[in-house]
C-alpha positions as a Markdown table, in Angstrom:
| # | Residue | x | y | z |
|---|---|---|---|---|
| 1 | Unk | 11.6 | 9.3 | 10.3 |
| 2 | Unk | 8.5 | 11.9 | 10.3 |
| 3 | Unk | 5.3 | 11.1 | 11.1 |
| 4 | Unk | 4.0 | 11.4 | 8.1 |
| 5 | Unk | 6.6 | 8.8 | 6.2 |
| 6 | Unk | 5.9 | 6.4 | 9.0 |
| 7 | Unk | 2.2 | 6.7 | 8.9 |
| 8 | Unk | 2.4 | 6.0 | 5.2 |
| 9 | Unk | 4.7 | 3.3 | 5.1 |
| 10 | Unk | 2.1 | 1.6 | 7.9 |
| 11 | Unk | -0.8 | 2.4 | 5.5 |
| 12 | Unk | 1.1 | 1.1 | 2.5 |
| 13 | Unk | 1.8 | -2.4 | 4.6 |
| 14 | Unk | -1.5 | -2.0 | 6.0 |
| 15 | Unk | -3.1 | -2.1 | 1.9 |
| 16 | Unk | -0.7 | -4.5 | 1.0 |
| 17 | Unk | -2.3 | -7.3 | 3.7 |
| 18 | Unk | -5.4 | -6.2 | 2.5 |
| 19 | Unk | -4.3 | -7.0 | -0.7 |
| 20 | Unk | -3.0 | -10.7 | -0.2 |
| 21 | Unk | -6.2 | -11.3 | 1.7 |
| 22 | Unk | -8.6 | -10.7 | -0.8 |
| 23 | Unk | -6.5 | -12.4 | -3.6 |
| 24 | Unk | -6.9 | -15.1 | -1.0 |
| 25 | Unk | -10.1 | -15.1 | 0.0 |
| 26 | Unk | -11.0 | -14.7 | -4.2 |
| 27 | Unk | -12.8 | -11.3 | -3.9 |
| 28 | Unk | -12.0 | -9.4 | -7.3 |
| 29 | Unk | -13.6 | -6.4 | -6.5 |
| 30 | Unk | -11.7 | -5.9 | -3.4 |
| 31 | Unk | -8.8 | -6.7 | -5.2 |
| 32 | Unk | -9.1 | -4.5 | -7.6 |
| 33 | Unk | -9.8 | -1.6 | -4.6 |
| 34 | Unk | -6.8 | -2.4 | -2.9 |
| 35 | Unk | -5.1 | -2.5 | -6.1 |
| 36 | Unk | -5.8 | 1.4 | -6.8 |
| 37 | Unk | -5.2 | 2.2 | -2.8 |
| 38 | Unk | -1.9 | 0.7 | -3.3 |
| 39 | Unk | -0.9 | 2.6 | -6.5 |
| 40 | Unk | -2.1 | 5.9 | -4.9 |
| 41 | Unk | -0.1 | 5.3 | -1.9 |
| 42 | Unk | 2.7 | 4.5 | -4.3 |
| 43 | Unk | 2.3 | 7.2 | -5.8 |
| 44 | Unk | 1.8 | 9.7 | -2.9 |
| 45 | Unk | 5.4 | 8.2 | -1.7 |
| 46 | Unk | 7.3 | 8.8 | -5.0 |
| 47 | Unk | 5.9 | 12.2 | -4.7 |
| 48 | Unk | 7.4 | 13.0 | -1.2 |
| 49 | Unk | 10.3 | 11.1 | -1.5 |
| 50 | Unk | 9.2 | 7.9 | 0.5 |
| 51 | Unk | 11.6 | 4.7 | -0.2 |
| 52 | Unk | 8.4 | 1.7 | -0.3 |
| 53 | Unk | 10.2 | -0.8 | -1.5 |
| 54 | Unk | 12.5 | -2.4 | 1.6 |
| 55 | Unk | 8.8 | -2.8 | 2.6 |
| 56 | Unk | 6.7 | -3.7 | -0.4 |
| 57 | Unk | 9.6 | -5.2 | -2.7 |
């Protein structure tokens, strides 16, 4: 694995705590931020070919 696929599969995990803990912690508009980091990760994968989902299901 490259440097760059393992440095965005770490950010994507990285967002995805990010994620739970405000959902947790009841902050919607950190929610909703880590909700569009998390799709533009996503999306950024898809684009090069980066399997997310062993790691974000």
């Amino acid at each position: 694995m490259d440097a760059f696929t393992t440095g965005l599969l770490q950010r994507i995990k990285a967002t995805e705590s990010d994620l739970s803990r405000a959902r947790d912690e009841g902050d919607d508009f950190l929610v909703e931020v880590e909700l569009g980091e998390l799709d533009d990760l996503r999306r950024l994968a898809a684009e090069h070919g980066v399997e997310v989902t062993a790691i974000s299901g």
